[in-house]
C-alpha positions, -999 to 999 in steps of 0.1 A, spaced: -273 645 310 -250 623 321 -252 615 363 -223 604 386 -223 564 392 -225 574 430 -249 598 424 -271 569 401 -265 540 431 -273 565 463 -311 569 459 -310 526 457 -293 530 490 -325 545 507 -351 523 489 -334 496 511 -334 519 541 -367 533 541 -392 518 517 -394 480 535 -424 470 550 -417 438 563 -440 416 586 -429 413 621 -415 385 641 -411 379 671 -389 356 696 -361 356 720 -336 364 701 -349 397 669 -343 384 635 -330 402 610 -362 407 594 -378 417 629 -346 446 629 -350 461 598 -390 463 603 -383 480 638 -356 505 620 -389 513 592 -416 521 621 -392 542 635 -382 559 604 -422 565 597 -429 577 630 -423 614 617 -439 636 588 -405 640 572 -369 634 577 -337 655 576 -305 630 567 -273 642 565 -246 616 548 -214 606 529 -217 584 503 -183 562 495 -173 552 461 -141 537 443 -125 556 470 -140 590 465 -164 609 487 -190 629 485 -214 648 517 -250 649 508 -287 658 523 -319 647 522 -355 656 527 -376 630 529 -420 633 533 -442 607 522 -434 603 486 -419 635 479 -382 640 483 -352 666 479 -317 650 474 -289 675 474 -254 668 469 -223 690 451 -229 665 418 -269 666 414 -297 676 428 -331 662 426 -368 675 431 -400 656 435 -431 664 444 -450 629 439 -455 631 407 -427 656 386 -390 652 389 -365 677 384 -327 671 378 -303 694 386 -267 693 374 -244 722 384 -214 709 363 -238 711 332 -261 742 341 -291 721 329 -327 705 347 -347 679 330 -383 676 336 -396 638 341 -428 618 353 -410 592 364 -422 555 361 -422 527 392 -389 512 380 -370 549 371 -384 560 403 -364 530 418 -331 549 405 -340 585 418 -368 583 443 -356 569 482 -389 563 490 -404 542 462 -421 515 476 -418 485 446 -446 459 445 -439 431 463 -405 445 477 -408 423 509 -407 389 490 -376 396 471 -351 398 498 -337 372 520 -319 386 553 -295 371 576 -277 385 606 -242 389 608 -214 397 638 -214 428 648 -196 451 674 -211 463 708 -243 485 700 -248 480 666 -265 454 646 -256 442 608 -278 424 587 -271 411 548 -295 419 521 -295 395 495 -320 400 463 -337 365 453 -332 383 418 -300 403 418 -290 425 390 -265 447 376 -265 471 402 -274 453 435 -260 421 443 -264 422 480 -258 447 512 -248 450 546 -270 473 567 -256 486 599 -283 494 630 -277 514 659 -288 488 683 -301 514 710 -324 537 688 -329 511 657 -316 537 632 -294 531 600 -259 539 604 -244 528 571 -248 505 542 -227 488 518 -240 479 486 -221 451 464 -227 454 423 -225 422 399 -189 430 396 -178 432 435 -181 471 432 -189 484 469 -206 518 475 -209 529 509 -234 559 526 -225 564 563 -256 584 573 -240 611 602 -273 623 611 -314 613 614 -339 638 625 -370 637 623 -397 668 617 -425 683 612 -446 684 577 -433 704 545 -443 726 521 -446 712 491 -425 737 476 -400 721 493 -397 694 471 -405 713 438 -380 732 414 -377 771 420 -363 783 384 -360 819 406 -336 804 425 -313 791 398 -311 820 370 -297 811 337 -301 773 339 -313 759 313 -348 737 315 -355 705 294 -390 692 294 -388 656 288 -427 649 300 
C-alpha cells in the first residue's frame, strides 16, 4: 500500500513536537532549548490530546486530527488513517479499501507513531532561536545527522501559552512541508479502543496481516 508523501512526513512532524525531553535551562533571556522543553511539559501535563491541523505540501492541503495518549495514537486524515494501541498498528487507506496489520519497530515507529520517543533524541539536535513576530516564538531544529527526509525545521511557539503553532520541515532537497496546528486540547484518559481498529466499523475492507 502505497501512502501520500504528506501523509509519510506528518507523523515526523509530531516526533519533533511532542516526543523531546530536553534538560532545562535557565537565564535571563529562555533559550531555545529552554522553549521547546517548556512547550513538552505542557503538552504532557494532560492524559491525552485532541489536535486538530492542516498539513502543507508542494502546495496542496490537507485537514487532519489526532488523538494522542501515552504511546498510543489515532491519526485521521481523508488520505490514511492510522491505529495504535502500543504495540499493533493498523493502516487505513480509503482510496484502496485495504488495512495492514504491523508491530512496528523503534525506527518504523519514527515514520507512523507521533509519540515515539528515539534513544538519545535530545543529543541529536542543535536549536537556535530566530526573529519572530509579537507573541510568538521560532526556533530552528537542525539534526547533527540529517537525512533524506529531515534536514532541518522551524517550530513556531505561542509565546503566551508555550504551545506549537506550526512547523516547517526542510527535506535534503529543499522540499518544505508545513502543519499549522488550529487547535490543542487537552483531556481526560481513553479507552483503549480508541486507538485500536474496529473491522465493524469499516465493512468490506479488506485486512492484511503483515505481523
Amino acid at each position: 500500500m502505497e501512502k501520500s508523501t504528506s501523509c509519510i512526513r506528518l507523523p515526523l512532524l509530531f516526533v519533533i513536537l511532542m516526543a523531546c525531553a530536553f534538560p532545562k535551562t535557565f537565564g535571563a533571556q529562555p533559550s531555545a532549548q529552554s522553549s521547546v522543553n517548556k512547550m513538552v511539559a505542557v503538552l504532557k501535563k494532560h492524559p491525552s490530546l485532541d489536535i486538530v491541523f492542516t498539513v502543507w505540501n508542494d502546495g496542496n492541503s490537507s485537514t487532519g486530527s489526532m488523538c494522542v495518549a501515552g504511546r498510543n495514537f489515532h491519526l485521521s486524515t481523508p488520505e490514511m488513517k492510522i491505529w495504535y494501541d502500543g504495540k499493533t498498528q493498523w493502516s487505513y487507506a480509503p482510496s484502496a479499501g485495504e488495512v495492514n496489520i504491523t508491530m512496528p519497530t523503534i525506527d518504523e515507529l519514527a515514520q507512523s507513531n507521533p509519540l515515539s520517543v528515539l534513544s538519545g533524541l535530545n543529543n541529536n539536535f542543535s536549536f537556535r532561536r530566530l526573529k519572530a513576530p509579537s507573541g510568538q516564538e521560532k526556533i530552528e531544529l537542525i539534526p547533527k545527522k540529517p537525512t533524506h527526509d529531515f534536514a532541518s525545521a522551524i517550530l513556531t511557539l505561542d509565546s503566551a501559552t508555550s504551545l506549537p503553532k506550526e512547523i516547517t520541515v526542510k527535506d535534503s532537497r529543499g522540499r518544505a512541508t508545513s502543519v499549522v496546528i488550529s487547535s490543542v486540547k487537552g483531556g481526560k484518559a481513553k479507552p483503549t479502543g480508541v486507538f485500536r481498529f474496529d473491522p465493524k466499523r469499516y465493512p468490506g475492507v479488506e485486512v492484511i496481516d503483515l505481523r
